[in-house]
N, C-alpha and C positions, 0 to 999 in steps of 0.2 A: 504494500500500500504506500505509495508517495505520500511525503510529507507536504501538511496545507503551508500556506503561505504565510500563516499569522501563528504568534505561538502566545500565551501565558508566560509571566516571567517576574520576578521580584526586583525592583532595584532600589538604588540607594538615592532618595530624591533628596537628600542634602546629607551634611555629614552631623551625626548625632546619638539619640538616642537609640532603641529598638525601633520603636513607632517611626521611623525615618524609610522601614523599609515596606515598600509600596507594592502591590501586583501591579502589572503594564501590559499592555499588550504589545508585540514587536514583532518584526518580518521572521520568520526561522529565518537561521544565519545560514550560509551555502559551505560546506568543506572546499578548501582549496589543495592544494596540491599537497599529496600525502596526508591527508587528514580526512578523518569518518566525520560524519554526521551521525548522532544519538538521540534516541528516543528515548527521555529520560524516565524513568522510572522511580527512581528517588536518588539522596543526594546529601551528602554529608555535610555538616557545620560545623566550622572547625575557630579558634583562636583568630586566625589571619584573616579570616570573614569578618569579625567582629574590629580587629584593628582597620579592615577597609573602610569596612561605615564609619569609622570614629577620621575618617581621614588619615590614617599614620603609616595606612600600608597600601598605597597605588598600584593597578595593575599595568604590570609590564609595559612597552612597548608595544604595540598590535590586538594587545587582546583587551577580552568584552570588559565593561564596566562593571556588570553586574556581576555579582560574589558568587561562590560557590565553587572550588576546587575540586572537590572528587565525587562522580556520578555511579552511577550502573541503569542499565538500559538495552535496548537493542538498537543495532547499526541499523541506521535507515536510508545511508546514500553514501557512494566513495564518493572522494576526490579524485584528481588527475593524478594518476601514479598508483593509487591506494592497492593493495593485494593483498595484505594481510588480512583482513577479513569479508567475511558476503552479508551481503543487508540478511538482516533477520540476526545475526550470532547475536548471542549474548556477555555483554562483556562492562566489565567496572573501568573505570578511569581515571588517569590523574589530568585535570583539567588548567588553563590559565589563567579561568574567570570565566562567569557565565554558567555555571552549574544549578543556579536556582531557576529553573525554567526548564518549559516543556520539551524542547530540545537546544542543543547541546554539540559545538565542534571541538573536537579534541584531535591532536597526531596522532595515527594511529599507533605509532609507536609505543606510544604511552596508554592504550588500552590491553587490560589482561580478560582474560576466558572468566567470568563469571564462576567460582567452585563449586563443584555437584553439590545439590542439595540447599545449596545459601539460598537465601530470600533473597529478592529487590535490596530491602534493607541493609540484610548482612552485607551483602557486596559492595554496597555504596561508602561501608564504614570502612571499609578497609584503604584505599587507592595513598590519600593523606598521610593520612600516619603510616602505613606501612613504608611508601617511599622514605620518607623522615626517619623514623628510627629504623629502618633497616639500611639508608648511606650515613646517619651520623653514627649510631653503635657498629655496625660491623664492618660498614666498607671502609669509612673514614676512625674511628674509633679502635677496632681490629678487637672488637671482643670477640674472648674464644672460652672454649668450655675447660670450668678451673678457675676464671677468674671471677672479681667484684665488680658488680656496675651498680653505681650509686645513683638513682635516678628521682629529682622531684616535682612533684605532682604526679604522684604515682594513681592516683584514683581517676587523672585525665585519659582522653583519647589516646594521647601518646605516652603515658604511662603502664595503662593497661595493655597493650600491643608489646613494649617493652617490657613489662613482665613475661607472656607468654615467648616471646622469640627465644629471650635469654635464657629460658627455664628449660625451650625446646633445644637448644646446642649445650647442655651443661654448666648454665653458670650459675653464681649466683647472683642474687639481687635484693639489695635494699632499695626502700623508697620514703620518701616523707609526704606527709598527707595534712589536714589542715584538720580531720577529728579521728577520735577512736573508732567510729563506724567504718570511716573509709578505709582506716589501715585494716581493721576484720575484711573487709571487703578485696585488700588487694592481695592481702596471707591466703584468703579462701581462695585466690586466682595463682599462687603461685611462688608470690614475694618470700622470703627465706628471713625479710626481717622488715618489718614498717613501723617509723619512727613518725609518730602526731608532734611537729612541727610548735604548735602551738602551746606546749606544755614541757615538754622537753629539747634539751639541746646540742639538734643533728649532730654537729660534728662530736660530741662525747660520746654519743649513741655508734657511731659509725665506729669511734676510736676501738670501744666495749667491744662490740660485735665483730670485730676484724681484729684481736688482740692485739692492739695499737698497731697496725702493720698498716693501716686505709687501702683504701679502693684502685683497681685497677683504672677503673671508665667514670668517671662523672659524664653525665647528661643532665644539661642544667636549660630550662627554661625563664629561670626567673632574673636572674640576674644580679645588677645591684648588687646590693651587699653580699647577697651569695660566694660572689665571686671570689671574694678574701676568702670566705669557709668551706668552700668548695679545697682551694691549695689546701688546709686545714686538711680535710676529708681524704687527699689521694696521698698515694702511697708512691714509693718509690718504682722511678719511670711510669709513673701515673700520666693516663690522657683525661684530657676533658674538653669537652667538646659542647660548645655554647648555641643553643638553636634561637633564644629567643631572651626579652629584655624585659618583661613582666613585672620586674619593681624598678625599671629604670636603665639605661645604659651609661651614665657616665657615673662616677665614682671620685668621692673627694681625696680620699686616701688609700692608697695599693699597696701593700709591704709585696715587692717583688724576689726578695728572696727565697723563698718553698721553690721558685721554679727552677733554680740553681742548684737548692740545693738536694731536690728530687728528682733531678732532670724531668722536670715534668713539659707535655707538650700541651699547649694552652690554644685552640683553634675554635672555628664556630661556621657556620652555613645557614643561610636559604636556600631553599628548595624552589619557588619561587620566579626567581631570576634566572635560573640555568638555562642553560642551552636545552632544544629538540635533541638533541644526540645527549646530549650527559643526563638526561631525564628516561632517555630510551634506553641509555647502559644500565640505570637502577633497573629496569623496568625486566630487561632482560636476565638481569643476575635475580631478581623478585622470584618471576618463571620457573629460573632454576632451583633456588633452594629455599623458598617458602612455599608457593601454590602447592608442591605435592603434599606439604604439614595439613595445608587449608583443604585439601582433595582427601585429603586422607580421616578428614576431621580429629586431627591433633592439639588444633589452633581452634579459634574461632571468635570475631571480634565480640566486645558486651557493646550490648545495646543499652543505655541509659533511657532514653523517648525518644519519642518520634511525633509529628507535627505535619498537620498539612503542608504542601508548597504556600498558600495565604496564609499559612499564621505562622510563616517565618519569623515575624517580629517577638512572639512567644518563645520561639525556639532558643535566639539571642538570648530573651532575657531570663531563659534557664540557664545559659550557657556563664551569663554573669553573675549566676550568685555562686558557681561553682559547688553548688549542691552536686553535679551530676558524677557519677561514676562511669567511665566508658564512654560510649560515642552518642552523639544529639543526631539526627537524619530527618529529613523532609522526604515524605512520603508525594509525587507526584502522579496526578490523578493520570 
């Protein structure tokens, strides 16, 4: 069935609160070369959605305004060149913008096989976070089974995925979390230790738990002041590896000794901004050593709620009270 001319779609009619994000109607967009057309199905809600509408996090060069990074759907049209899939598969994706809406262009590169059995839902949760913590922890990062990854906001999308990968290649993992609930919640998922943030303090916790030796891997979203206690936390030839700024990115005071004198390697990424081709290489290593976990039902992402496409503005502002455990998804009609 060809796709109509007009689609449903959410966007950001100024930059603000929830209530900022609007249904619209708009042209379906057309695939250009090497790139599927999708028929969305539902559609993940992530962090960098939410810094879009506040204004802090612009999309790319070329691509759509409207928010929304990782989809699941069926192909409804190639592009010039496209061969890797035939209209009708079913497949998730990591998108550049434009995911909150009835359809959806992506590289096809960047779409993976839907895993037997997952829902709309399940699939949709995965594209985001998988790509993220699976090039910061293991491509960029190099965790391997044996070691420590200290990871926090462990009760997030990209927490809870980091639990399950690390636990699937032998490591272990701590996590800090903001109540006692969430840390039950991420031990039931796999964590080997979850330190509540708010009552205790991480790097003591991490010291205890690792009989003063610290962590191989930090994966640090927050930022800010973390980033002294993070050195604190890693152990010797310790990596760490910075995705995000969430209490801030400058810093009034840095003791830069811990990286001397742990030879620690101190690095950070978006996902975001990369190239078609270095988004296509995660995409492809994903293929090889997660999809069979997710085929195999080993893995499998938590779904926190789910929202219609119009009550995206709902979805946001669960996503900011960070009440949520696991992943937020817009269910598209």
């Amino acid at each position: 069935m060809a796709a109509p001319h007009e689609m449903t779609c959410i966007a950001i009619t100024q930059y603000g609160g929830p209530d900022v994000l609007k249904p619209e109607t708009r042209p379906v967009p057309a695939p250009g070369a090497g790139e599927i057309l999708v028929r969305v199905r539902a559609a993940g809600v992530n962090r960098p959605d939410v810094s879009q509408r506040l204004g802090k996090y612009p999309p790319p060069p070329g691509a759509s305004d409207l928010p929304g990074l990782e989809i699941a759907g069926e192909v409804a049209a190639l592009g010039e060149g496209a061969s890797r899939w035939r209209v009708g598969d079913k497949v998730c994706a990591l998108a550049p913008g434009g995911g909150y809406a009835e359809y959806c262009v992506v590289p096809e590169s960047h779409a993976l096989p839907v895993p037997s059995g997952f829902s709309w839902i399940e699939a949709a949760a995965l594209p985001e976070t998988f790509f993220t913590v699976w090039v910061n922890a293991f491509m960029t990062g190099r965790l391997a089974a044996g070691e420590t990854m200290l990871v926090h906001g462990g009760s997030s999308g990209i927490g809870t995925t980091a639990i399950m990968l690390a636990k699937a290649i032998g490591a272990k993992i701590i996590v800090t979390a903001g109540s006692d609930e969430k840390c039950d919640a991420c031990q039931k998922l796999g964590a080997d230790f979850a330190i509540n943030y708010r009552t205790h303090d991480f790097v003591q916790e991490v010291k205890a738990f690792t009989g003063g030796k610290g962590v191989n891997l930090v994966l640090d979203m927050i930022g800010g002041p973390y980033v002294q206690r993070n050195f604190e936390c890693a152990g010797m030839d310790g990596r760490i590896v910075q995705i995000a700024y969430q209490q801030g990115y400058k810093i009034a005071e840095l003791d830069l000794r811990p990286i001397s004198a742990k030879r620690l390697a101190f690095t950070g990424s978006t996902l975001r901004p990369r190239t078609v081709a270095q988004k296509a290489a995660i995409a492809d290593s994903l293929r090889e050593r997660v999809w069979p976990m997710l085929e195999a039902g080993t893995i499998r992402p938590i779904i926190d709620s789910t929202y219609p496409l119009a009550d995206a503005a709902k979805a946001h502002a669960r996503m900011e009270t960070s009440a949520h455990v696991g992943k937020i998804v817009l269910e598209v009609a």
